[in-house]
N, C-alpha and C positions, 0 to 999 in steps of 0.2 A: 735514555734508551737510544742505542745507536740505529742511522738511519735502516743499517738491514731488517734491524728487529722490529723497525715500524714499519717497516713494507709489510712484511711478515704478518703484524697482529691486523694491519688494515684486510689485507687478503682473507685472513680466518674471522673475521669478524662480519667482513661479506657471506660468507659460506655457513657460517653459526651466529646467526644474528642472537640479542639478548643473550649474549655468555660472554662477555667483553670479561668480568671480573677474574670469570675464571679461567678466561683465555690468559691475561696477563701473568694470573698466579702459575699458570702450568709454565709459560714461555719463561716466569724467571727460575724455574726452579729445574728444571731441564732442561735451557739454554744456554746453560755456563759449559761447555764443553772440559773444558779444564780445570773446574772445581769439581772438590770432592761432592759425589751427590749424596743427598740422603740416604736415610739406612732405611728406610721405606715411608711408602705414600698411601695413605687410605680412600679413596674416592664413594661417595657415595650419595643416595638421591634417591625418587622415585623410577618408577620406568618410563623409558621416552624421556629421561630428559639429557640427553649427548653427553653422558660421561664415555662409554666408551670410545663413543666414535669422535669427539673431540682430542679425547686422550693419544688414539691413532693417530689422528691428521697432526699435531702438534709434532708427535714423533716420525715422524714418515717428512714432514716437511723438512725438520732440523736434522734428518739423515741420521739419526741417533741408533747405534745396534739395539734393538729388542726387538723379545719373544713374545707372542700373543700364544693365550690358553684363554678355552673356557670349560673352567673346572667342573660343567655339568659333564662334559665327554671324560672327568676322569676318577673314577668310583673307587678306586683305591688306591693307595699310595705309589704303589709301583706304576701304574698307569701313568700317575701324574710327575712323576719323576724321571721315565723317559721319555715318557711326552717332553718335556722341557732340555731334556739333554739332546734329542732328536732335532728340537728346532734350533738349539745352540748350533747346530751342524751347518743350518745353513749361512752363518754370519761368518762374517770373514773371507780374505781372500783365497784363505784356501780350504773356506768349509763346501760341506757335501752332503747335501739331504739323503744321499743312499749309502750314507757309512755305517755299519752295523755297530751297534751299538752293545755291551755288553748290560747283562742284567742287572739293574739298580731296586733293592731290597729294602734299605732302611735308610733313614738321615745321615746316617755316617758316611756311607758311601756316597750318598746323591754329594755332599760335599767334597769328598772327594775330588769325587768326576765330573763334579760344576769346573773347582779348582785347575786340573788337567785342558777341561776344556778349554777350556779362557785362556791358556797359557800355548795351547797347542793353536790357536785360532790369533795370536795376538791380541786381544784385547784385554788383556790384563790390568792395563792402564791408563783404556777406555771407559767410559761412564755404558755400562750396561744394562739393561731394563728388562725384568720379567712383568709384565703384566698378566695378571691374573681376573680373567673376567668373572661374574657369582661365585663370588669367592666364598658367601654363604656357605658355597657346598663341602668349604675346609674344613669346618666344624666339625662332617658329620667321619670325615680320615681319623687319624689317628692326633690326638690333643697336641703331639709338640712341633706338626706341621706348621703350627703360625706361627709359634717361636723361634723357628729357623728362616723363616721366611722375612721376619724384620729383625734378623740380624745374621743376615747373608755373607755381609764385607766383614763381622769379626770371626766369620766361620770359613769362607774361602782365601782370607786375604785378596780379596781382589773390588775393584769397583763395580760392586754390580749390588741392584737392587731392586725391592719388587715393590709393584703399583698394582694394591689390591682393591679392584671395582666392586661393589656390591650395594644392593638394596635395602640392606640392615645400617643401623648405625655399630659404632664400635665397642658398643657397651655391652652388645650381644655376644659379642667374640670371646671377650676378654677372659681368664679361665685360673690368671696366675699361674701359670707355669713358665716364667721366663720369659712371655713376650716383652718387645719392647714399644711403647705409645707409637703408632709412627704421626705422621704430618696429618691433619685433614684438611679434606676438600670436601665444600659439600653445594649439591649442583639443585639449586632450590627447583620446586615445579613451575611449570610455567602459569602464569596470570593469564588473563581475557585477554588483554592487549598483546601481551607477546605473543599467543598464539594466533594470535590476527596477522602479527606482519610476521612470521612465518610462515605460515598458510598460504598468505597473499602471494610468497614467493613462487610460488607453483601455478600462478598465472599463463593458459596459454595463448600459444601467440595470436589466435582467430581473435580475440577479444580482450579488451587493455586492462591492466592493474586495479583501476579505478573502477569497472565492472565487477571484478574477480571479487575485490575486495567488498562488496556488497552481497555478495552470494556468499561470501566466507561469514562476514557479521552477522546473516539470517541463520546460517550454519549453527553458530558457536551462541546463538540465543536460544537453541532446541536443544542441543545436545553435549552444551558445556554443562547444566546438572546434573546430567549424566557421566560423565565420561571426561577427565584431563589429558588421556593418552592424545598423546602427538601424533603416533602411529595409526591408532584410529582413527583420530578427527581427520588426518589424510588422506586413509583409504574410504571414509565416508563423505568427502569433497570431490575424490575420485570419480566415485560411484551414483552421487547424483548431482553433478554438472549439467549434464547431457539433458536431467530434465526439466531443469533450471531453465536451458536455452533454449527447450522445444518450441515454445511458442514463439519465440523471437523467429527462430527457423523458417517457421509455418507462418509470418508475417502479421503473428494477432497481435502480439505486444513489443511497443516499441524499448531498444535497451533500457532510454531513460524513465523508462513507467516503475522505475522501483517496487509501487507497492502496489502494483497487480502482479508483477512476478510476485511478490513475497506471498500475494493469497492465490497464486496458482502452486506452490511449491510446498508449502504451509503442510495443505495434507498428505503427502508425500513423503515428507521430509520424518513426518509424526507417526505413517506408516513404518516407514523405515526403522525409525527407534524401536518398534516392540518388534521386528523382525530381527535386524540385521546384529544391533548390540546385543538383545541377548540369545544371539546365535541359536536361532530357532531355525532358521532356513542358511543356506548358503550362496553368498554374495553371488556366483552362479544364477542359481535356481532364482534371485531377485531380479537378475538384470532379464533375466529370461520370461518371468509375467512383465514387468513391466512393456517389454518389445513386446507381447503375446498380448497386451492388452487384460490378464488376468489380476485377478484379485487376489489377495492373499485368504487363504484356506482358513475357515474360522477353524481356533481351536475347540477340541470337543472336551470341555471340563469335567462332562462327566466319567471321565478315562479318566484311573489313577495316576496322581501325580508322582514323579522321580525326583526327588528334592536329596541331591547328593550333598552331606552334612561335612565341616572340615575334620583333620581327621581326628581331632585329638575331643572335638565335641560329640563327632560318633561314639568314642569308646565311654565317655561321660553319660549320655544318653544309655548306652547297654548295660554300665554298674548299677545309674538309679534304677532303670528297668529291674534288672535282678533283686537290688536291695530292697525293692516295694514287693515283687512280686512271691519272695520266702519269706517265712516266718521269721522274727526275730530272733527266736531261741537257735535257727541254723544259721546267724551270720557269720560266729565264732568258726566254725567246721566248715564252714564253704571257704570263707577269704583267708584265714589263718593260715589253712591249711598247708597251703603252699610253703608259707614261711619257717615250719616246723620241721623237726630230723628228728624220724622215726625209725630207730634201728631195724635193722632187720635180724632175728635168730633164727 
């Protein structure tokens, strides 16, 4: 590795700690500027754990031209196709986020006027990057969207290719109609420790690492079998620091008393689980009893419960409901029904 490219992985390794592996794998595989790049890159993992925003930073550091999408903003295929030719507009030296764009309808075209683009923008012979964030959502387009999308360079002639992010594995995708395998990357969830010295990183500056990091361990002992999100365990570190430190504040406990902080914060902390994770109240309305000095409102069980079922277990749940609830002799005439062609005279 030449020295730029270890300046480089030390900085993103500061910044994305515990992702060294796959720090390296992206830097060698999108930091060859003059090799042909792949015909596409599949990334994938739980949520929270920095596939796409590692993917960004990796590309954004090596100055590399790509597109970002996230295919939840794009419901149909034509959406998603000038979305994409849209952001081509801005790359290049003589591109332009307010070029009008003409109407792109089906694969053929989107090729096309990929083709046109690239050539009109100079980057023909550039290494080009669509990234595609919940790429899941490809599935639900039209079925030969993924087959064009990993095999982009033998449909535009040009280097360019796409880096499909998602939370499924690829065996979900898969459909046989011409895709082609691409590369994987897969961005494992984070352990106990790693989220520890993550975590820790968000130390602030009133009070030193070595602190931080004891209130993060009392943390991630409550609320790690609960909850792996990254994202969460952040904004619930956030959210009860402050009363972590109260007592230090109010001069009853000294920082190094460990484990009277821990059994002042304990209930609180245990409070906060059947509130805040399962979004009964709003981080709001939390911080506001706790300054109010209020309790949390007992739930009244005797109030019907709203138990929203997923969705394919609801419709499971209404057939057996129906199939228990008719006779046997009307299963034929009820379910059949549908599938039958009845002239009409």
């Amino acid at each position: 590795m030449d020295p730029a490219a270890g300046e480089l992985l030390d900085r993103l390794r500061a910044d994305f700690p515990c992702r060294e592996g796959q720090l390296k794998t992206l830097l060698g595989l999108l930091g060859q500027a003059n090799h042909c790049c792949f015909h596409s890159l599949f990334i994938y993992g739980h949520p929270a754990t920095g596939k796409t925003t590692v993917t960004l930073a990796i590309l954004q550091a090596l100055q590399i031209p790509h597109v970002f999408l996230n295919c939840v903003e794009c419901f149909t295929p034509r959406l998603l196709f000038e979305h994409i030719l849209a952001s081509m507009s801005s790359l290049g030296e003589h591109g332009s986020t307010t070029e009008n764009l003409p109407r792109c309808d089906n694969l053929s075209e989107f090729s096309r006027m990929l083709h046109q683009k690239l050539q009109q923008l100079q980057l023909h012979e550039s290494n080009v990057y669509i990234v595609l964030d919940k790429a899941e959502y490809l599935k639900n387009l039209d079925f030969k969207i993924l087959a064009v999308f990993t095999r982009l360079q033998e449909l535009t002639n040009c280097r360019v290719a796409a880096v499909l992010i998602s939370e499924l594995v690829w065996a979900t995708f898969y459909s046989g109609t011409g895709c082609i395998e691409p590369l994987m990357l897969h961005f494992p969830q984070y352990n106990k420790a790693e989220l520890q010295v993550i975590l820790t990183k968000d130390f602030p500056n009133s009070y030193s690492s070595k602190f931080y990091a004891n209130f993060v361990s009392i943390l991630l002992s409550v609320f790690l079998p609960v909850s792996r999100d990254l994202r969460e365990l952040q904004h619930l570190a956030a959210l009860n620091f402050s009363k972590y430190c109260e007592p230090i504040e109010k001069g009853q406990i000294r920082e190094d008393e460990s484990n009277k902080l821990w059994r002042n914060i304990e209930p609180h902390l245990k409070k906060a689980m059947k509130t805040i994770y399962l979004q009964e109240v709003s981080s709001l309305q939390w911080e506001k009893w706790q300054k109010e000095g209020c309790t949390m409102p007992i739930k009244d069980f005797s109030a019907p419960v709203c138990l929203e079922l997923p969705f394919y277990s609801k419709f499971l749940l209404i057939a057996a409901y129906l199939a228990a609830y008719n006779p046997a002799r009307t299963d034929s005439r009820f379910f059949l029904k549908v599938f039958t062609f009845t002239p009409i005279i």
